[in-house]
C-alpha positions in Angstrom: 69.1 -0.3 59.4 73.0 -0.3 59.0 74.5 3.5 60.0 78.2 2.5 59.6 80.8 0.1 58.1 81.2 -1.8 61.1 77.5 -2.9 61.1 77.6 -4.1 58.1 80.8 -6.4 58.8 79.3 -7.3 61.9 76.0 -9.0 60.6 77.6 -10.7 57.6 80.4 -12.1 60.5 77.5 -12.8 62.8 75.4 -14.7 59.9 78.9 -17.0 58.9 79.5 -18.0 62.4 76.1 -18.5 63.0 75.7 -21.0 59.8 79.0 -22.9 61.2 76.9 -22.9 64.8 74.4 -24.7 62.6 77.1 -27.2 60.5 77.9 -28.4 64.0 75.3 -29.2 65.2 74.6 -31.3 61.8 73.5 -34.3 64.1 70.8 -32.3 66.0 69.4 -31.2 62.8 69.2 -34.6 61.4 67.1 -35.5 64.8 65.1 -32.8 64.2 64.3 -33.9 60.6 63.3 -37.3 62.1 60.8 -36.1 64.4 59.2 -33.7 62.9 60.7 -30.9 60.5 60.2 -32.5 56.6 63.2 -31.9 55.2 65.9 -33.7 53.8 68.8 -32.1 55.7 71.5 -33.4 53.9 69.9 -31.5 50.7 69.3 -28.1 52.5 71.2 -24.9 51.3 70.2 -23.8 54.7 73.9 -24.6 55.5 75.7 -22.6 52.9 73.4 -19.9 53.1 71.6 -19.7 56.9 67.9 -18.5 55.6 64.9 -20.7 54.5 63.0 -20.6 51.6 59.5 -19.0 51.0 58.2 -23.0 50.4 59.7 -24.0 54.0 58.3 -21.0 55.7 55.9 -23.7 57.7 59.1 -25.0 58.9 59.7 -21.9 61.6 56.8 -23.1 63.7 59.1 -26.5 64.3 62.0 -24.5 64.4 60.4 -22.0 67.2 59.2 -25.0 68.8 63.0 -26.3 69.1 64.2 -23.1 70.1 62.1 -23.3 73.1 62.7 -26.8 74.5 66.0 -26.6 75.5 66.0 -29.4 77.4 64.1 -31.7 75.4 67.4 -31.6 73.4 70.0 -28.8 74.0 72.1 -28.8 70.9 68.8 -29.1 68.7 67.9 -25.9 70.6 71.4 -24.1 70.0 71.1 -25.3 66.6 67.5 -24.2 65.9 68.4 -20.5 67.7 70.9 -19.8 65.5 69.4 -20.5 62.3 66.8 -18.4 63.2 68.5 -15.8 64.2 70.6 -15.8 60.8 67.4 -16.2 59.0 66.2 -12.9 60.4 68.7 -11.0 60.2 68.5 -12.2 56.4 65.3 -11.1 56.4 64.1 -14.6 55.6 61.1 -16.1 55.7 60.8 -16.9 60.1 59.3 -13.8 61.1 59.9 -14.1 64.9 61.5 -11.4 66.0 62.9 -14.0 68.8 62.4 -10.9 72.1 61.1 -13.7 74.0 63.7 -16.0 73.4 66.0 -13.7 74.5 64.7 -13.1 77.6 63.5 -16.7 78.4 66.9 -17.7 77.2 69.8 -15.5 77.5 71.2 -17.9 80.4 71.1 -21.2 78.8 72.8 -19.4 75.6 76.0 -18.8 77.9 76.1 -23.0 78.9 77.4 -23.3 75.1 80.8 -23.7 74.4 82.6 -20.1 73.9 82.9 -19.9 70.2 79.5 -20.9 70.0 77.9 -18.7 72.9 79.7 -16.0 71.2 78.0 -16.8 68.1 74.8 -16.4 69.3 75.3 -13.5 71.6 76.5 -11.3 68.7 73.9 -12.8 66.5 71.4 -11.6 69.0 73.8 -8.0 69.3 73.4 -7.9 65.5 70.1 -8.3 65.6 69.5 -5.5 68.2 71.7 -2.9 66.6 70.2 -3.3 63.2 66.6 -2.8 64.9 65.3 -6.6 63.9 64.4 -6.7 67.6 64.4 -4.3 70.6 66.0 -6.0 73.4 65.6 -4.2 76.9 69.0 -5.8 77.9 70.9 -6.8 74.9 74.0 -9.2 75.2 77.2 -8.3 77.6 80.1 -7.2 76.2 81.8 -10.6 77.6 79.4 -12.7 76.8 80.1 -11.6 73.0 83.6 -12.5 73.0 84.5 -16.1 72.2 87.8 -15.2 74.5 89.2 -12.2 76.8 91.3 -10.0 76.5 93.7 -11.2 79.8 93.8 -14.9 77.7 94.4 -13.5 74.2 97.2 -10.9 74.9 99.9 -13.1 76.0 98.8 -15.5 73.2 99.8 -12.8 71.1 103.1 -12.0 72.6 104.8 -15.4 73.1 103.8 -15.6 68.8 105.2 -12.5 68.0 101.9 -10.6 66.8 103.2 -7.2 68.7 100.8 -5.7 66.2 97.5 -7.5 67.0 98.6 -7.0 70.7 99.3 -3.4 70.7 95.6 -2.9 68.6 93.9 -5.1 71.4 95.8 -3.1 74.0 95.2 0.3 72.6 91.2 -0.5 71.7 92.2 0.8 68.1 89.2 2.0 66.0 87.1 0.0 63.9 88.4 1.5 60.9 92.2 1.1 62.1 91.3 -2.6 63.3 89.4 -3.4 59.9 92.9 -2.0 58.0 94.9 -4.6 60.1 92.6 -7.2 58.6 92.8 -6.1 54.9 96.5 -6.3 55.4 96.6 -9.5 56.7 94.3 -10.7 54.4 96.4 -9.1 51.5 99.6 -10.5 52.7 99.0 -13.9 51.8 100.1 -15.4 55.0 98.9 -18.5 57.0 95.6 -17.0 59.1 97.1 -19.0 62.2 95.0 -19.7 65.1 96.5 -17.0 67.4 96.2 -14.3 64.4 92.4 -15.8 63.7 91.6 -15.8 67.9 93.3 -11.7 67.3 91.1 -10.3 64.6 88.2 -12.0 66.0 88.4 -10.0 69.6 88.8 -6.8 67.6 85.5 -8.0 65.8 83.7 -9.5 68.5 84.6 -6.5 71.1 81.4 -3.1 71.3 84.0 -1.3 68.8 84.2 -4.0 66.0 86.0 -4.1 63.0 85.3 -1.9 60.0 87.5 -3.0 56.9 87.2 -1.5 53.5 84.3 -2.6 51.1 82.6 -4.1 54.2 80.1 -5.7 52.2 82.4 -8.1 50.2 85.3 -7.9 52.6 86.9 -11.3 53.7 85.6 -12.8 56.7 87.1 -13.9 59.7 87.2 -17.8 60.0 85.5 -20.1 62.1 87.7 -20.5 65.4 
């Protein structure tokens, strides 16, 4: 249950990055066609939209299953966790609330490469706030950020972005950060990799980022 604008940004961020998790791990999904899950990847919405259907509601067993082994294959498993994770927080069709995952888990989440370990971490944060699952100890406030504060600030000075800097610095609201965002999406300009790596600290930090309209706002892109 969503009790503020920030929520609501945060799960539709957390279900974006969480479908580019699974477009990158395209391969792995492929494999996991192969051996077992029938479906034609290459034909599956699942990667525009990050939820299954009611007819491939047989599929989460597989998916579970996947989601479980990681090292039978570890980017299957990555792949597999965060579509499920998007699919619950959907409230698709997988009805695993995925408690023991987490818990089983949580470590081998943090081996993935930052943007993706970030992914999943606020996937699971998402998930916990919202109430799809009670986690005793939910994901760490670093473990949710795809990079630091210390490594992102003087990214932003040496580019010029004193205003992304001070906002960082400062720990702005969400409703002040979520303003810097509408402007910059408003402006027009180039979202650069250093403004981009900015917007998506001021998201990915406890706080968030609460624009306007939250539920059709522009989302950050994929790092």
């Amino acid at each position: 249950m969503f009790t503020s604008s920030a929520e609501v940004f945060r799960t539709r961020q957390a279900v974006r990055d969480l479908i580019e998790v699974v477009r990158t791990h395209r391969a792995a999904m492929d494999r996991l066609a192969k051996s077992g899950v029938g479906f034609s990847v290459s034909a599956e919405a699942v990667f525009e939209t990050g939820v299954l259907t009611r007819d491939q509601s047989l599929l989460c067993s597989d998916f579970l299953l996947a989601a479980a082994t990681p090292d039978d294959d570890f980017n299957a498993f990555i792949a597999s966790t965060a579509l499920l994770i998007s699919d619950r927080l959907q409230n698709g069709v997988c009805e695993d609330d995925l408690f023991w995952n987490w818990h089983a888990f949580h470590d081998h989440y943090k081996l993935a490469d930052p943007p993706i370990r970030a992914a999943l971490m606020n996937g699971f944060r998402a998930m916990h706030i919202s109430g799809h699952v009670n986690l005793d100890g939910p994901p760490g406030d670093v473990d949710c950020l795809t990079i630091d504060r210390d490594a992102i600030l003087p990214v932003l000075r040496a580019n010029g972005l004193d205003y992304l800097r001070i906002a960082i610095e400062q720990d702005v609201p969400d409703h002040i950060a979520g303003r810097l965002w509408n402007q910059s999406i408003s402006s027009g300009k180039p979202q650069i990799w250093p403004v981009k790596a900015g917007f998506r600290y001021l998201y990915e930090r406890p706080v968030s980022l609460a624009p306007d309209t939250p539920e059709t706002a522009a989302l950050i892109p994929w790092t």
